[in-house]
C-alpha positions in Angstrom: 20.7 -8.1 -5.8 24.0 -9.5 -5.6 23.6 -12.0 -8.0 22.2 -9.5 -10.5 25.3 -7.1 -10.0 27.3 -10.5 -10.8 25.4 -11.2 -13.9 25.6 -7.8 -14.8 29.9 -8.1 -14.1 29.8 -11.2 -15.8 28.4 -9.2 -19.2 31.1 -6.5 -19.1 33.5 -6.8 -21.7 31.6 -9.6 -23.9 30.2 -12.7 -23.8 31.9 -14.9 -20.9 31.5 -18.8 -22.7 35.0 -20.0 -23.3 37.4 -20.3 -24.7 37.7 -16.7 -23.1 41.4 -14.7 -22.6 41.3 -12.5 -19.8 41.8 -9.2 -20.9 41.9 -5.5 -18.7 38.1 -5.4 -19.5 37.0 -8.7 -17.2 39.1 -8.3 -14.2 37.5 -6.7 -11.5 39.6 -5.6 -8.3 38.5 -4.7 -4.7 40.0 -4.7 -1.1 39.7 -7.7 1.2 38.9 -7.2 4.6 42.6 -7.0 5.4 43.0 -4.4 2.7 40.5 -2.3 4.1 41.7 -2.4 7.4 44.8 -1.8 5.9 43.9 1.6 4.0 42.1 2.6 7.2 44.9 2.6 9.0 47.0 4.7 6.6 44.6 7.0 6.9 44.8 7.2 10.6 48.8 7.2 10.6 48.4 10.3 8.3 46.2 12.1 10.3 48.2 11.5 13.5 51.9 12.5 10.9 49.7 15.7 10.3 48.4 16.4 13.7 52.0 16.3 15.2 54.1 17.0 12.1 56.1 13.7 12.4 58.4 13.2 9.3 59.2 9.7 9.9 55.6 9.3 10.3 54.7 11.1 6.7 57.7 9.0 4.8 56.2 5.7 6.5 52.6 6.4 5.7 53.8 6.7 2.0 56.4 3.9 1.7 53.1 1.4 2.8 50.4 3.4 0.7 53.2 2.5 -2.4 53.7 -1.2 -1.4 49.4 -1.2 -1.6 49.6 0.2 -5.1 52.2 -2.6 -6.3 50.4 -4.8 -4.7 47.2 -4.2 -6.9 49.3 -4.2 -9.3 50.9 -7.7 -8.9 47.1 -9.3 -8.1 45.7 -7.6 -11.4 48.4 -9.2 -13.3 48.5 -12.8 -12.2 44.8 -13.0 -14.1 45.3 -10.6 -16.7 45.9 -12.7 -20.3 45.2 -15.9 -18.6 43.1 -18.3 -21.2 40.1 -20.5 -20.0 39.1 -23.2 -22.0 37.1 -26.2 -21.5 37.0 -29.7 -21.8 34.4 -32.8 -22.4 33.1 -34.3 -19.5 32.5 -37.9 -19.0 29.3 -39.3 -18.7 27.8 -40.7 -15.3 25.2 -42.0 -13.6 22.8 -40.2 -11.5 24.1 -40.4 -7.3 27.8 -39.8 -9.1 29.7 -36.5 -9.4 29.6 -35.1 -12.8 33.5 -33.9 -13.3 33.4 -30.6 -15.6 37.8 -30.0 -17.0 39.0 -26.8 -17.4 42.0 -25.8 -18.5 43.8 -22.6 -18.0 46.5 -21.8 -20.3 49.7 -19.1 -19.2 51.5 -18.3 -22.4 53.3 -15.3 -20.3 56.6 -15.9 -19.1 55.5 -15.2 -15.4 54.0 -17.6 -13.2 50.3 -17.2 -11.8 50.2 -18.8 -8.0 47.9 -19.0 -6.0 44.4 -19.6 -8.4 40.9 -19.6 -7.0 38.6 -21.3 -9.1 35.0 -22.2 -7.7 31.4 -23.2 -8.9 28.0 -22.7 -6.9 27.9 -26.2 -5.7 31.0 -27.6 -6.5 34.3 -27.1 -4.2 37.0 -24.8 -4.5 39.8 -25.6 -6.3 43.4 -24.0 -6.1 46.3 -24.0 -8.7 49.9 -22.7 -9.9 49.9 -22.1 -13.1 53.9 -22.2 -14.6 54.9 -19.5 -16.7 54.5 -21.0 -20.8 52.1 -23.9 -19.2 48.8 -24.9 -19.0 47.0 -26.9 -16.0 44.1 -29.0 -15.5 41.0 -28.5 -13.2 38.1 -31.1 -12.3 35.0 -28.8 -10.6 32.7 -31.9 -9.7 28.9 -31.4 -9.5 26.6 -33.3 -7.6 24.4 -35.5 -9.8 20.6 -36.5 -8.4 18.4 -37.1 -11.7 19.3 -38.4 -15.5 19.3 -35.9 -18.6 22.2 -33.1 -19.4 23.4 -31.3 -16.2 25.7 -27.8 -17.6 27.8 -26.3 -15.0 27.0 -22.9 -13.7 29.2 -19.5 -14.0 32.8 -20.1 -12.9 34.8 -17.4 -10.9 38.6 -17.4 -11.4 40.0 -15.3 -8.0 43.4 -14.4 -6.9 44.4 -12.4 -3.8 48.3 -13.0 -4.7 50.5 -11.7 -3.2 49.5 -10.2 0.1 46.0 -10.9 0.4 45.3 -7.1 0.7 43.4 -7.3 -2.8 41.2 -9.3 -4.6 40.5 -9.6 -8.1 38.3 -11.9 -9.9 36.8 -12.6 -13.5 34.1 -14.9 -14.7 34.0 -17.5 -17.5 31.1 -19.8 -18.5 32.1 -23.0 -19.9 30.4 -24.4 -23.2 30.1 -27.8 -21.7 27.0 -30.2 -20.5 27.7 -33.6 -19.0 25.1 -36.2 -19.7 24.0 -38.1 -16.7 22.3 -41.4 -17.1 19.5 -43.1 -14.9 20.9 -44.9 -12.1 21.0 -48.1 -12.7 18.3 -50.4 -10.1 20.1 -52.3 -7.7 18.8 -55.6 -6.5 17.3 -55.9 -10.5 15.5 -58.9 -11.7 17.4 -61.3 -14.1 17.7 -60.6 -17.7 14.8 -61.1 -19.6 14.7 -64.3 -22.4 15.9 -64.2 -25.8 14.9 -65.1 -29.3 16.0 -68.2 -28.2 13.5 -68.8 -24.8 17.0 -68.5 -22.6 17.5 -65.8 -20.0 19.9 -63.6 -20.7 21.5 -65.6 -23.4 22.3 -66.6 -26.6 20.6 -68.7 -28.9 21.7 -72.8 -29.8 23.3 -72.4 -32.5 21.8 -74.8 -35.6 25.0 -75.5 -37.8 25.3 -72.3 -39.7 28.5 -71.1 -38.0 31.4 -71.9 -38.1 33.7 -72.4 -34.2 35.9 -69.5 -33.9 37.3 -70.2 -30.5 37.8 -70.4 -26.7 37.2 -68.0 -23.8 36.6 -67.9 -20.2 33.3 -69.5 -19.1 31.0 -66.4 -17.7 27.7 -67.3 -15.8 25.3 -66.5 -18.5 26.6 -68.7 -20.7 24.7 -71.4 -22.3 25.4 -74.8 -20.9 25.5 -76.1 -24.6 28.6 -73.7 -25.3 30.0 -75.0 -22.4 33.4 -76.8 -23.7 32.6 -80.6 -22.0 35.3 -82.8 -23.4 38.2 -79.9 -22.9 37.2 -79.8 -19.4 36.9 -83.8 -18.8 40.3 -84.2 -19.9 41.5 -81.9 -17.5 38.8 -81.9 -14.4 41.3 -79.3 -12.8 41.2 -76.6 -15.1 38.4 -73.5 -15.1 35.1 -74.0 -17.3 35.7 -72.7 -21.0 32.7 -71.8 -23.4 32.8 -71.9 -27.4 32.8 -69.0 -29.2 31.2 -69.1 -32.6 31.6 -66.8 -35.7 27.9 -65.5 -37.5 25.0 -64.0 -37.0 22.8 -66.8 -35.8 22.7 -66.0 -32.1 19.9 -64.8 -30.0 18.9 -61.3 -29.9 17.9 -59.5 -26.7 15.7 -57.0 -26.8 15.1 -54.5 -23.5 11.5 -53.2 -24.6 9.7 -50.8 -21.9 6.6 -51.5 -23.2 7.3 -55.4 -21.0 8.2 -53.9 -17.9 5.5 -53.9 -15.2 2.9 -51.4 -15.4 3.4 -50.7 -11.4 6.8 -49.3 -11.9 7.1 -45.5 -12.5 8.8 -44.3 -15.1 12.1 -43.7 -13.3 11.7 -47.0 -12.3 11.3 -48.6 -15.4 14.0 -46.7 -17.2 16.4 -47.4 -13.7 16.0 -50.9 -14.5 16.6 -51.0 -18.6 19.6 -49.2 -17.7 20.8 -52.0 -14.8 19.9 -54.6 -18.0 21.8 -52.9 -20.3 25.0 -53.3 -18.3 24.3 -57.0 -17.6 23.5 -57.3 -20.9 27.1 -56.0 -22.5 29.1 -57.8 -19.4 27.7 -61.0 -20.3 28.6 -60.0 -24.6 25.0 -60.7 -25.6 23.9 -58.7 -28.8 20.8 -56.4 -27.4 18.4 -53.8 -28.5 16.3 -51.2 -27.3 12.9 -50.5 -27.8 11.0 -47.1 -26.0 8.2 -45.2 -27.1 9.5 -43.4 -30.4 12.7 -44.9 -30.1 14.5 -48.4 -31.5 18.1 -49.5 -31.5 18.3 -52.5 -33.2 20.6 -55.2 -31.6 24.0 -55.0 -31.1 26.8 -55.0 -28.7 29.9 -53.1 -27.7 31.2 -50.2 -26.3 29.4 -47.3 -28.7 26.6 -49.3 -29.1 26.3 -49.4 -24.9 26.7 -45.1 -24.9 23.7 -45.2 -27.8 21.4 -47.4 -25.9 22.3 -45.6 -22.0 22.6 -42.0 -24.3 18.5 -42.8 -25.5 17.7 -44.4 -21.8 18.8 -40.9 -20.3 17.3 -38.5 -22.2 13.8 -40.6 -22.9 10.8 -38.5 -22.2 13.2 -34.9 -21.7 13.4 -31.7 -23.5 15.6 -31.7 -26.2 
């Protein structure tokens, strides 16, 4: 029941997705606890003023029912105009937190202290917004499976400046994070090549041309392996030949190869792990799943496409 009357809140006034401005329409007040012990003992103060017609007791019982109504005042105002907007989440993988941004915008020329914003499993989050400012929020989700994970209902709360009052408003972000299989730990090596090597690139036969030298990395092939630079100077780290064309050894991470003993999670846990090793050790690699081939490359976008298809194999779209 209670999360249907917050659904049914959540309606009033519009749709909630954001960007959303907080207008008089989506603010809801009430009393805290302190409030209403507060208002209840008004009440008894002005029965005891009446009962013994006490003057000073009359003029205080109104002085503190006046600093409640400026007081909902004040707590209805630090939300009211406020803008929620959202921003793009980074991708993870699944056992990290998925961090959704918001943003809350003041374009008043008061300040709004003392901001509650909080997400059903995420942790509450408090902020000071400065009058003609904006500030930034991270609500972080736990992650436990692969595929797009979109944040639930956010409530933006404020019981500034006495705590006597609460008012609230909620905003749902237009935002999804996509998570990606966890990559296996412990993984087998690299499968081989076009060229029979594991996990790396093919001899090269004289069609390209030497472009120049980097750091030696372990999946190097010993034939790129800069020999006479290193004899002349026994000392000095291993360097490896870089060539310029597009004669080396592809890579291809095909599902249909992996064991048939491995469960699908499994089997897309451990393309994922090979797809990291893959683009740390600069080898051009593709992708092939059931309805679904990247041809070989490398680099940064190329890495999201291939983790991207990896994540959402096998899902709803």
């Amino acid at each position: 029941m209670r999360e249907s009357i917050r659904r049914w809140l959540s309606s009033l006034g519009g749709p909630s997705a954001t960007p959303l401005t907080l207008d008089r329409r989506r603010i809801f007040v009430l009393p805290t606890a302190a409030g209403a012990a507060f208002g209840c003992a008004l009440i008894a103060m002005l029965l005891t003023a009446i009962n013994y017609t006490l003057s000073l007791g009359f003029a205080l019982v109104f002085l503190l029912a006046g600093l409640g109504q400026v007081t909902l005042l004040h707590t209805f105002r630090n939300l009211l105009a406020l803008r929620v907007r959202c921003g793009t989440p980074e991708p993870v993988f699944a056992g990290q937190p998925a961090r959704f941004p918001l943003w809350l915008d003041n374009d008043t020329a008061r300040t709004r202290p003392a901001l509650l914003l909080s997400m059903p499993g995420a942790g509450d989050s408090t902020v000071t917004v400065e009058a003609g400012q904006h500030a930034r929020i991270m609500l972080a989700l736990p992650t436990t499976q692969r595929g797009w994970l979109r944040p639930s209902r956010v409530t933006l709360s404020t019981r500034y400046p006495l705590g006597l009052i609460r008012a609230w408003s909620y905003a749902q972000p237009d935002q999804r994070c996509l998570v990606h299989a966890r990559p296996e730990t412990g993984r087998p090596p690299l499968p081989q090549t076009g060229g029979g090597q594991a996990g790396a690139r093919r001899a090269h036969d004289g069609g390209e041309e030497f472009a120049r030298l980097r750091t030696h990395r372990a999946a190097d092939s010993p034939r790129h392996v800069a020999w006479k630079a290193w004899a002349r100077s026994p000392d000095s780290p291993l360097l490896t030949k870089q060539f310029e064309g597009n004669e080396a050894g592809e890579l291809w991470l095909d599902f249909a190869q992996l064991p048939d003993a491995l469960s699908l999670e499994h089997k897309l846990s451990r393309l994922t792990g090979w797809a990291l090793d893959a683009e740390a050790a600069g080898l051009r690699y593709g992708l092939v799943l059931p309805g679904t081939r990247l041809p070989p490359a490398s680099g940064a976008t190329h890495r999201a496409h291939v983790l991207r298809a990896i994540a959402l194999h096998g899902l709803a779209s």
